[in-house]
N, CA and C atoms as a LAMMPS dump frame, in Angstrom:
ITEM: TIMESTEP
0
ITEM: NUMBER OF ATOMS
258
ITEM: BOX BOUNDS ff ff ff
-5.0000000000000000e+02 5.0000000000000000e+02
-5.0000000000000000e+02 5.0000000000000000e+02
-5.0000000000000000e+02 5.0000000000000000e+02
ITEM: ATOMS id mol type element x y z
1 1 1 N -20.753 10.047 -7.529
2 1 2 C -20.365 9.421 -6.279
3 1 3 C -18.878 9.046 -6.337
4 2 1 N -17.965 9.571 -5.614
5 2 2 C -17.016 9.714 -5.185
6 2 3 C -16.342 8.001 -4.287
7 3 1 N -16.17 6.884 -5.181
8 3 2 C -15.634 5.617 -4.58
9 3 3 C -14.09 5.667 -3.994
10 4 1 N -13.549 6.83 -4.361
11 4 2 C -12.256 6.405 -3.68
12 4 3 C -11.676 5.823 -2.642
13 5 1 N -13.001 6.423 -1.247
14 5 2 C -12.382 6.357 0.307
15 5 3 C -12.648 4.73 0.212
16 6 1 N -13.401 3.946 -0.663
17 6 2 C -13.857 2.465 -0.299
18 6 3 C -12.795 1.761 -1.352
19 7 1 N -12.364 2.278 -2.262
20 7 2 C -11.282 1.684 -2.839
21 7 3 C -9.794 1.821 -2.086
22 8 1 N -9.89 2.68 -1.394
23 8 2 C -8.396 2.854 -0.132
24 8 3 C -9.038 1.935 0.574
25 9 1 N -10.186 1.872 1.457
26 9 2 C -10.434 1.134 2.456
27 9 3 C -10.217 -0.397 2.375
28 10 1 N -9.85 -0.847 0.996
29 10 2 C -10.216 -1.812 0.46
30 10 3 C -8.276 -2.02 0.59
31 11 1 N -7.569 -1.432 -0.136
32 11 2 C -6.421 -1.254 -0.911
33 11 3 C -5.474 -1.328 -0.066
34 12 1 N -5.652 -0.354 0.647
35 12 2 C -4.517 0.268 1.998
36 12 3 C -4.042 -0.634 2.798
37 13 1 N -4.63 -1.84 3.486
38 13 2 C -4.095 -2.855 4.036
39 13 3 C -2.986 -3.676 3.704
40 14 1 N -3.449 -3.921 2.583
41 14 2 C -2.199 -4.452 1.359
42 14 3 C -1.039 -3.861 1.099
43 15 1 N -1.462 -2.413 0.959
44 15 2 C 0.05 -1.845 0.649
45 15 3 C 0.48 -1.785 1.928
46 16 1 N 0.042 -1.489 2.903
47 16 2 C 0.898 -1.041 4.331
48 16 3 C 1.733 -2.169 4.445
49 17 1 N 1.002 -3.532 4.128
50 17 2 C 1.794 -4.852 4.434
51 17 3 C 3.104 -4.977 3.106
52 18 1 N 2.699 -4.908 2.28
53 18 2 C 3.961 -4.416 1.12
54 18 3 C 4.7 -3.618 1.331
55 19 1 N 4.951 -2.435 2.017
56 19 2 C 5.886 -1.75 2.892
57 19 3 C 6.359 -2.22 3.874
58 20 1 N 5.672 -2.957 5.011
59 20 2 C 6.213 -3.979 5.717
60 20 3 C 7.306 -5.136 5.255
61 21 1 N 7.324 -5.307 4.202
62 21 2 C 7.7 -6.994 3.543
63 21 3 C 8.914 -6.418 3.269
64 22 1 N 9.283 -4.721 2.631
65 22 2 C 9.852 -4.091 2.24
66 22 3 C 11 -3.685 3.16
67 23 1 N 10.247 -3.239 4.444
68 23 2 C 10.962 -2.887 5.186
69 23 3 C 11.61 -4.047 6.207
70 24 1 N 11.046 -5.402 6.164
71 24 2 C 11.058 -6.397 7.206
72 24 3 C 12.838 -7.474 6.332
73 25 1 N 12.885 -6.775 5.044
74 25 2 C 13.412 -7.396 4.456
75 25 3 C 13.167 -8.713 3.885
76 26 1 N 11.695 -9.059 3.824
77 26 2 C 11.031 -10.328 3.516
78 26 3 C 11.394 -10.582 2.351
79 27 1 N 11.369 -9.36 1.35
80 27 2 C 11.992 -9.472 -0.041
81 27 3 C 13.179 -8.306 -0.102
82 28 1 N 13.814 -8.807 -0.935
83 28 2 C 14.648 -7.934 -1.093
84 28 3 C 15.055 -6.432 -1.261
85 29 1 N 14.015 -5.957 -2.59
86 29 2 C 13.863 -4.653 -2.565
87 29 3 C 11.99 -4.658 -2.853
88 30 1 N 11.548 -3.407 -3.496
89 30 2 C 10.108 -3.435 -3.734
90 30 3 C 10.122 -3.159 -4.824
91 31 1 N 10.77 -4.022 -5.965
92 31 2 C 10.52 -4.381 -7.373
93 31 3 C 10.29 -5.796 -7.04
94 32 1 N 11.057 -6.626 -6.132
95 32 2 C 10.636 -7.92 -5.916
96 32 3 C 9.242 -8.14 -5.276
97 33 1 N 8.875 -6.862 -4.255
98 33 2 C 7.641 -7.25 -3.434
99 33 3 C 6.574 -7.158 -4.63
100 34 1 N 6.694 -5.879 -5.616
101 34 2 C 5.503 -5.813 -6.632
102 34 3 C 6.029 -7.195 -7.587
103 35 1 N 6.417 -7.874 -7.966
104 35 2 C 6.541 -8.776 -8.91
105 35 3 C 5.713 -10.395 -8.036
106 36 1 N 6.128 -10.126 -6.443
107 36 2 C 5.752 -11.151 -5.862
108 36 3 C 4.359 -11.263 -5.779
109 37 1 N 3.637 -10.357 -5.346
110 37 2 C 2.404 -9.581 -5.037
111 37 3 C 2.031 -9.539 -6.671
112 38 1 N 2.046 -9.116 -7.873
113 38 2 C 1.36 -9.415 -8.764
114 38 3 C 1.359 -11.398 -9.375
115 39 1 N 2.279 -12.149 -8.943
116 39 2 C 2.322 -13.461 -9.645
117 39 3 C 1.895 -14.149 -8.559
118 40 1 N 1.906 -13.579 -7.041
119 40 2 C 1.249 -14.486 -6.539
120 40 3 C 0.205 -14.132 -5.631
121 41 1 N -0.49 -13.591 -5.882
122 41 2 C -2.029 -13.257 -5.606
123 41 3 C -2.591 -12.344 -6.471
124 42 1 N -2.364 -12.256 -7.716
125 42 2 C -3.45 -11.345 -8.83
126 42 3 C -3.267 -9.935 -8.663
127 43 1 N -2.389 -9.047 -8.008
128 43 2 C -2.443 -7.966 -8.377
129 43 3 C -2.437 -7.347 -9.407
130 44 1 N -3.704 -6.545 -9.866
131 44 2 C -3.561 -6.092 -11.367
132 44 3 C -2.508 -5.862 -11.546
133 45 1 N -1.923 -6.535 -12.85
134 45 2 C -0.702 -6.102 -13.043
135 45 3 C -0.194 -5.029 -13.793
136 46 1 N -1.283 -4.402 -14.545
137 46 2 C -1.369 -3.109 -15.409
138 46 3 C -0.898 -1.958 -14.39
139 47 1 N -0.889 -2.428 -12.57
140 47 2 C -0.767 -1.085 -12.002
141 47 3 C 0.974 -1.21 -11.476
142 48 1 N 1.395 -2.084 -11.432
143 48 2 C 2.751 -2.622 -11.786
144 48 3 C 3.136 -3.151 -10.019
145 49 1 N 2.376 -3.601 -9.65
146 49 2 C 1.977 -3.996 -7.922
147 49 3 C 1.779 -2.908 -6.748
148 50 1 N 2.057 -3.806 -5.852
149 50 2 C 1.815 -2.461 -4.742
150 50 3 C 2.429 -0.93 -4.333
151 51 1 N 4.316 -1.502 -4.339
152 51 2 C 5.012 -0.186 -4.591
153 51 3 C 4.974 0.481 -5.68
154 52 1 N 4.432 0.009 -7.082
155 52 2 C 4.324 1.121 -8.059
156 52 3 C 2.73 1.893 -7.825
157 53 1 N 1.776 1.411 -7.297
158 53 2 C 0.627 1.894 -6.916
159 53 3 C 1.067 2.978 -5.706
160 54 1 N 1.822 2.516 -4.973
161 54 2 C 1.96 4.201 -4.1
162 54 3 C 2.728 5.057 -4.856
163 55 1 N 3.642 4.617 -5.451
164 55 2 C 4.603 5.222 -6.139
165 55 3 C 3.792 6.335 -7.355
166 56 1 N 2.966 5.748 -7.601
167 56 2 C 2.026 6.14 -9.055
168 56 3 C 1.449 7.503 -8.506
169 57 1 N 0.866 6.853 -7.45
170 57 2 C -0.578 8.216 -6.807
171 57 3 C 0.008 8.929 -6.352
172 58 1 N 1.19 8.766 -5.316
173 58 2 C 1.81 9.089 -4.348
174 58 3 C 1.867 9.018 -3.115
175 59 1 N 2.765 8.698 -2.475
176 59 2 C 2.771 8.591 -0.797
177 59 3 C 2.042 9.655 0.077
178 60 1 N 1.967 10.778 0.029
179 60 2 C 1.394 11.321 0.826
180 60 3 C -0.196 11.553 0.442
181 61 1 N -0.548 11.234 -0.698
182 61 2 C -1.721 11.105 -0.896
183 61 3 C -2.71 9.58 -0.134
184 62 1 N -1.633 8.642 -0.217
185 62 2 C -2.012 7.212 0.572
186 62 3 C -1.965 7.689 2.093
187 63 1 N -1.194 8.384 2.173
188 63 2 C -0.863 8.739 3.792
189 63 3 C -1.994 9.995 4.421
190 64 1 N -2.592 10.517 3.502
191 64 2 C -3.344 11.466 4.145
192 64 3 C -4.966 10.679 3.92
193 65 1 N -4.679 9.628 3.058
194 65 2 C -6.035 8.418 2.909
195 65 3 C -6.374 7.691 4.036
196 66 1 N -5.016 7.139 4.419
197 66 2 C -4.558 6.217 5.767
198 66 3 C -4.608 6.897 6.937
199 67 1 N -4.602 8.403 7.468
200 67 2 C -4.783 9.466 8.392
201 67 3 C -6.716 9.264 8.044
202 68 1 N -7.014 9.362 7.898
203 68 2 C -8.947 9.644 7.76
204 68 3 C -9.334 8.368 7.606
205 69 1 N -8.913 7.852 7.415
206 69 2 C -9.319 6.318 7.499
207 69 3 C -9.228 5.824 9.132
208 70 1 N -8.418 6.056 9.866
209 70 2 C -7.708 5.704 10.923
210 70 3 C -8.656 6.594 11.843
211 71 1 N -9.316 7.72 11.407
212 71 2 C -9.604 7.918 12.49
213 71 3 C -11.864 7.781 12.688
214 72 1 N -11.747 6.646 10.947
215 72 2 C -13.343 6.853 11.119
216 72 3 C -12.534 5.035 11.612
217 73 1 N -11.853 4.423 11.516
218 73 2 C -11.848 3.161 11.312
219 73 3 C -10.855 2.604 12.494
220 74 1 N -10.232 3.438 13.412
221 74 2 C -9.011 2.581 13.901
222 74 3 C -7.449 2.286 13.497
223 75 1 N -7.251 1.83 14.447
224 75 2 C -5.518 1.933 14.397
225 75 3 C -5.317 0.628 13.408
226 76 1 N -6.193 -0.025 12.484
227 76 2 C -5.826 -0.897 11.53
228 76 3 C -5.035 -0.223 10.547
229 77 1 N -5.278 1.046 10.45
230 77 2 C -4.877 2.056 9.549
231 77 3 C -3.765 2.864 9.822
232 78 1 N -3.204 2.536 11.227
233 78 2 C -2.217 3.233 11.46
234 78 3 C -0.855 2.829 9.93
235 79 1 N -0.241 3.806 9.696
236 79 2 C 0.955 3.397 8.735
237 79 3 C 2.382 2.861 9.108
238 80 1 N 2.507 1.741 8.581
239 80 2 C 3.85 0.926 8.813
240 80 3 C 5.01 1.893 9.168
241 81 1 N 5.95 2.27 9.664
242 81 2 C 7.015 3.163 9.601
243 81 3 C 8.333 2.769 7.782
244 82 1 N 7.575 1.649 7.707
245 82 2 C 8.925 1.841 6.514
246 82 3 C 8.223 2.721 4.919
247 83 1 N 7.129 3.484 5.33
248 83 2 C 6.524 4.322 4.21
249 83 3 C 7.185 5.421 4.499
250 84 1 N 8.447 5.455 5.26
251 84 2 C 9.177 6.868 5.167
252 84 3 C 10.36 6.777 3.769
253 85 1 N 10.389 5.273 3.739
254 85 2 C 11.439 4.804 2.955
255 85 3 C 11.226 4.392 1.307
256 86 1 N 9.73 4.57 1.297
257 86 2 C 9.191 4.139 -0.002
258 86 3 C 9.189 5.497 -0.752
């Protein structure tokens, strides 16, 4: 059994908003958003936070997760525009 689509479903919100924070300039760059995001809400930190988790798998693999997601689930899933920049 194949858990991935429920571990994105789970995941993806978070990072879209970590690209947001990224792009909103909330933090500075996205070594600060993953350092913020692992010390202050538990992100495993073995995965090195949120931008090293897209960074890791890859963006268009999150983005073609976030496309099929969006369309069993809604525009919650639509993708932030600053994942052009990550």
């Amino acid at each position: 059994m194949d858990l991935r689509p429920l571990a994105d479903r789970l995941v993806l919100p978070a990072l879209n908003e970590a690209v947001a924070c990224v792009r909103e300039g909330i933090v500075a760059d996205a070594d600060l958003c993953d350092a913020g995001v692992i010390f202050g809400t538990g992100f495993a930190p073995h995965r090195g936070g949120p931008i090293s988790a897209i960074r890791e798998r890859g963006k268009e693999s999150w983005l073609k997760a976030m496309a099929e997601l969006r369309v069993k689930h809604g525009d919650r899933f639509v993708p932030d525009t600053g994942w052009d920049s990550i």
